[in-house]
Structures are given as C-alpha cells and as structure tokens.
C-alpha positions as CSV (number, residue, x, y, z in Angstrom):
1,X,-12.5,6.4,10.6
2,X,-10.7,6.1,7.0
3,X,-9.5,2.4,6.7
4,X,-5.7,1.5,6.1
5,X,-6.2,-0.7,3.4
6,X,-8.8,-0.5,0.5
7,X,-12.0,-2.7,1.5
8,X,-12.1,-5.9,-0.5
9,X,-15.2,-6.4,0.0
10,X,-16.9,-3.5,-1.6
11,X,-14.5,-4.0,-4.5
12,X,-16.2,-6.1,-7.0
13,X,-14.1,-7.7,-10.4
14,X,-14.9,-5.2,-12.7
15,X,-13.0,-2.9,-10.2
16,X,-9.9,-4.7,-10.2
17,X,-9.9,-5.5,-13.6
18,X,-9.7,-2.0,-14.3
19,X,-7.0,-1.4,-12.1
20,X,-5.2,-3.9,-14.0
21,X,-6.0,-2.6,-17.4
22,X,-5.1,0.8,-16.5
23,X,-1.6,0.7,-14.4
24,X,1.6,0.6,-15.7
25,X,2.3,-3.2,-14.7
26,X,5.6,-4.7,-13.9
27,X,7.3,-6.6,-17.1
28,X,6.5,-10.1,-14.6
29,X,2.9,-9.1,-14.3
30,X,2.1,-8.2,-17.8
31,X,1.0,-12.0,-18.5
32,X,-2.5,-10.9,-16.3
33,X,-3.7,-8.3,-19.2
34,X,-3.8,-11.8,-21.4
35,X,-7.1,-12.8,-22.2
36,X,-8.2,-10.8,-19.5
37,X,-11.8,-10.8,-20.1
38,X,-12.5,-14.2,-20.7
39,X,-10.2,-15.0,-17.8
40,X,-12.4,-12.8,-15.1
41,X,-15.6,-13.4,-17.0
42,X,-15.0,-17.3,-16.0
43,X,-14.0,-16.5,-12.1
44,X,-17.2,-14.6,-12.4
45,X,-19.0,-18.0,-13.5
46,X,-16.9,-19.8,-10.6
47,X,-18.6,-17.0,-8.0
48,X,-16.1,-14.5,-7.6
49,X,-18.1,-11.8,-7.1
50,X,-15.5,-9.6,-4.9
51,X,-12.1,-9.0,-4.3
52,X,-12.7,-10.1,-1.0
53,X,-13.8,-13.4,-2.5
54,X,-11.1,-13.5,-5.2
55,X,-8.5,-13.0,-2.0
56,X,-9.9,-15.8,0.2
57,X,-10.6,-18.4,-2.8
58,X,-6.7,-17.8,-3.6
59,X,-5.5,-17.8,-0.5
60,X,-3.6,-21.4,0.3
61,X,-2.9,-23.8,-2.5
62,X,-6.1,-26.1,-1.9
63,X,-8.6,-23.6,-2.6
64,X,-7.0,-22.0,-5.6
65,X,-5.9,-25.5,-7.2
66,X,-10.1,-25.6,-6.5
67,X,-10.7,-22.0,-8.1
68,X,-9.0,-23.3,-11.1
69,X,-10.6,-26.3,-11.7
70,X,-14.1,-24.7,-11.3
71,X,-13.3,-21.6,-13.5
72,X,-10.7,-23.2,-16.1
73,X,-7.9,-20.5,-15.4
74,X,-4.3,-21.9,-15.2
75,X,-3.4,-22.2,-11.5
76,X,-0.2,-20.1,-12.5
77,X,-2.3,-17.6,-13.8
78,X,-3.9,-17.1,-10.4
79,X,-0.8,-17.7,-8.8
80,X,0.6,-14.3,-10.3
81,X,-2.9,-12.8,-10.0
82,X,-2.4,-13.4,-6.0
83,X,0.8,-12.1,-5.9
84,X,-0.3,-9.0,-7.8
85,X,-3.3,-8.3,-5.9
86,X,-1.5,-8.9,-2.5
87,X,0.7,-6.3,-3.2
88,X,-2.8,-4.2,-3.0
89,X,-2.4,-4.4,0.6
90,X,1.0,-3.3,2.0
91,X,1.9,-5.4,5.3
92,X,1.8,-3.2,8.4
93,X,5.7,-2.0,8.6
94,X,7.3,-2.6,12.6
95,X,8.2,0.9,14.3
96,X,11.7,-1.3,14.8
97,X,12.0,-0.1,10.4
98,X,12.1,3.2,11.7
99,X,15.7,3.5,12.8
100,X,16.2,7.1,13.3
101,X,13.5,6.8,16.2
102,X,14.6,6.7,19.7
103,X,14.3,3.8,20.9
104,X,13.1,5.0,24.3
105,X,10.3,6.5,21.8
106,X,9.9,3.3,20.3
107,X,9.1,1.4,23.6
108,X,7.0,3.9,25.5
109,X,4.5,3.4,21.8
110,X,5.0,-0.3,21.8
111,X,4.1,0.2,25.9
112,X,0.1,1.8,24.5
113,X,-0.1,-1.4,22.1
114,X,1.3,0.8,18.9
115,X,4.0,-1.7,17.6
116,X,3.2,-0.8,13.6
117,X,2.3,1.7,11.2
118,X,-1.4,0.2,11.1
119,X,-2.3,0.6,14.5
120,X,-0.7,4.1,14.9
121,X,-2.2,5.3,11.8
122,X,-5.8,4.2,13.4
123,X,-4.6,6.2,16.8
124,X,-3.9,9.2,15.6
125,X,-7.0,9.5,13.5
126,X,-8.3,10.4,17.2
127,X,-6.5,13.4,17.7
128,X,-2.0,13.4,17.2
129,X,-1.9,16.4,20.3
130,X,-4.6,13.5,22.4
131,X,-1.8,10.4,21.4
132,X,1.1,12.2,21.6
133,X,-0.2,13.1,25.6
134,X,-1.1,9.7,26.2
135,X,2.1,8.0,24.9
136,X,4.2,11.2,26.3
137,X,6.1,12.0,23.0
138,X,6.7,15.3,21.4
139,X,3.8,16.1,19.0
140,X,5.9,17.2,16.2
141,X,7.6,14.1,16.3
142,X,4.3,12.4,16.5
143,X,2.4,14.2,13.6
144,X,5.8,12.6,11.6
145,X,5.4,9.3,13.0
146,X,2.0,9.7,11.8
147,X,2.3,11.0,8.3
148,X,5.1,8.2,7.4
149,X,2.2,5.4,8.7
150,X,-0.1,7.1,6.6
151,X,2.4,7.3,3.7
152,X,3.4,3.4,4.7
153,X,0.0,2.7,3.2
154,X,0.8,3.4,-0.6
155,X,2.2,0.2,-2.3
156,X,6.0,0.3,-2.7
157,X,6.4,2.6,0.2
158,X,8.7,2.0,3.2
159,X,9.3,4.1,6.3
160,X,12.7,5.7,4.6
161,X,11.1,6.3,0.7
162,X,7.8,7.8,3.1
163,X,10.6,10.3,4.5
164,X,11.2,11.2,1.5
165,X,7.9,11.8,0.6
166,X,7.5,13.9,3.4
167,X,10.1,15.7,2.6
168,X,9.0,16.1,-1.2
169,X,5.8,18.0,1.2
170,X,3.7,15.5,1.2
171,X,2.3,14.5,4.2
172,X,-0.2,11.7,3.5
173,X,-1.6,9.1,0.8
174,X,-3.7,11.5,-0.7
175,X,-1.5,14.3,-1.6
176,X,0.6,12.0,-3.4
177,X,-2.4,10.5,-5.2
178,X,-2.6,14.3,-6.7
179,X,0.8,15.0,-7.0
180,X,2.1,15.7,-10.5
181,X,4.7,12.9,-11.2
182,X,7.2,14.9,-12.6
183,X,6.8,17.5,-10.0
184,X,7.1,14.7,-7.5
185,X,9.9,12.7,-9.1
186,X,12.6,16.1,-9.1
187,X,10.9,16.9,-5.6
188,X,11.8,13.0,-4.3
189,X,15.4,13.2,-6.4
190,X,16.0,16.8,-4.7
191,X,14.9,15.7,-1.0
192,X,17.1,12.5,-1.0
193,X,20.4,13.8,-2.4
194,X,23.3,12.3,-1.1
195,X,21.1,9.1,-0.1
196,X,19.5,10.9,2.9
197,X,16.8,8.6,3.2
198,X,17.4,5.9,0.9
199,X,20.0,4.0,-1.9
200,X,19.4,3.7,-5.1
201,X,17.3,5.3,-7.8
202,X,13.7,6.3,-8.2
203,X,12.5,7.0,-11.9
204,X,9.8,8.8,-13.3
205,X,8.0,6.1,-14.6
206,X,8.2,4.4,-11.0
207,X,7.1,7.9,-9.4
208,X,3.8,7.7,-11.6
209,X,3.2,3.7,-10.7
210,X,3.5,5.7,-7.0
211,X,0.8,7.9,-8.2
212,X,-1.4,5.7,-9.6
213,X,-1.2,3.4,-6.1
214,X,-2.2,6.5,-4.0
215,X,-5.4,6.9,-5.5
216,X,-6.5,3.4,-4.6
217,X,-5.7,4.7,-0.8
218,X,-8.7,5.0,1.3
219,X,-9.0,8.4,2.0
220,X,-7.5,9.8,-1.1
C-alpha cells in the first residue's frame, strides 16, 4: 500500500538537507540555507539521525529549547526549521472542504469511517469499483473523490487547486511530479478561467515549487 505521507523515518538529514538546498524556498524560509552545514552537522552530533527524529525532538517547546542547548542551533532557527519541515506533511483535508459534494454523499462516506482525504486515499488503494459498492456512490464520482485525496497529498494543495489539477489531466501526485511546469501552469490558468475552482493567481514559479513537492510524494 503506497503511504500518504513521505516516511520520516527512512529519511535521514542528509535527505532533507538536500531538499532544502535544492527547492525554491519561500523569501521567510530562506534564513534555513544559512550556515546550513555546520547547522545540521551539529544536530547530527546532538543525535538527529532522522527526520523522524528531527520531528519528534522539535515537536513542543521543551524538547526543542533541549535540542538547542545540546546542538548550539538558535531555538528560532529550529523554530522556522519545524515550520518548514511540517509543511512536508499536509494535514488530512475534512470531506466537509469539498463543497460541491452532496452532502448525502458526504454522510453515507463519513457512515464507513471515511471523514478525510487520508483515509479515503488508503480505501481506495483497495479497489474505487469495491469502495464505491460498499459506500453506495457512483464510481465516477468516486475515482474523483479519490484522485483529489491523492492530489490533497502534494504540499500547497487543497481540494479546489486539486480540481484544478484534475482538470489540468492530472489525476494523481505523481503525474504532477512529471509534469512540465510551464505546460502545467497554462494547463492550471486554462482549467480555472473565470475562478472555476479557485481565486486568485497561480504563477509559474509557484507551479514549479508544485512540481518539485510532487516528487517527494510516496508513490511518485
């Protein structure tokens, strides 16, 4: 079964750090390329091994004022370092963000324990026609449910930007990951004219952050 979220655990430092070195960060997380080396050399020293380590040891305000002590990294430092990293792992998104679903569909998925895009993504990796039975919805309207869950999974994307993914024709994390952005980006500006699916704008340099997110997706 491919996993919704990248595994921390078999993600070790050097991994990350090249994630970092290589994406186009935001202007407010540009300060984590600074002295990067040094800085995950000594959380190396402290015994971060893993990303699953690096999450837990940041994750409440004890153990990171600890982490900083024993490695000699700024606590705001690792402050912005958790915020960056968590944003590796996109919070399930509630079927209730999908407004154009009936919500007679809503509650007979909610009624087999489906209530997110996590735990439907995981059920239909069993079969959409074998789900869509057991829930009694229409597959096609399943097999969309399930590529927006699937699409739900890249950073940055919500259940109306994953429309218009799907409506770019791309039906799941990794067909984005090897999308060509600027194919992408006049496919994405094309599918929502008028605001179908979204407001605002979506630029070429945010299509290929989109990109670059996709290929960290299990699965890709």
């Amino acid at each position: 079964m491919t996993p919704y979220y990248l595994d921390d655990r078999a993600t070790d430092l050097t991994e990350l750090q090249k994630r970092l070195e290589t994406s186009d960060l935001i202007p407010s997380q540009e300060p984590l390329l600074d002295e990067l080396d040094t800085k995950f050399a000594a959380l190396r020293t402290a015994g971060i091994g893993s990303l699953a380590g690096l999450r837990a040891a940041l994750n409440s305000s004890k153990s990171l004022a600890s982490l900083s002590t024993a490695s000699g990294v700024d606590p705001d430092y690792l402050r912005l370092l958790k915020r960056t990293v968590g944003g590796f792992f996109p919070k399930p998104r509630s079927l209730n963000e999908i407004g154009w679903l009936e919500r007679s569909a809503v509650s007979r998925l909610k009624a087999a324990g489906l209530t997110n895009t996590k735990k439907l993504f995981d059920a239909a990796q069993d079969g959409v026609d074998l789900l869509a039975t057991k829930v009694g919805l229409d597959v096609a309207d399943l097999m969309e449910l399930a590529a927006i869950s699937d699409l739900c999974r890249i950073q940055w994307v919500s259940p109306k930007f994953a429309r218009a993914l799907l409506a770019s024709g791309h039906v799941n994390a990794a067909s984005v990951a090897k999308a060509d952005p600027d194919s992408l980006c006049d496919a994405i500006v094309e599918a929502n004219k008028g605001s179908k699916f979204y407001k605002g704008k979506v630029g070429l340099r945010d299509v290929k952050r989109l990109v670059m997110a996709a290929a960290y997706v299990p699965g890709h």
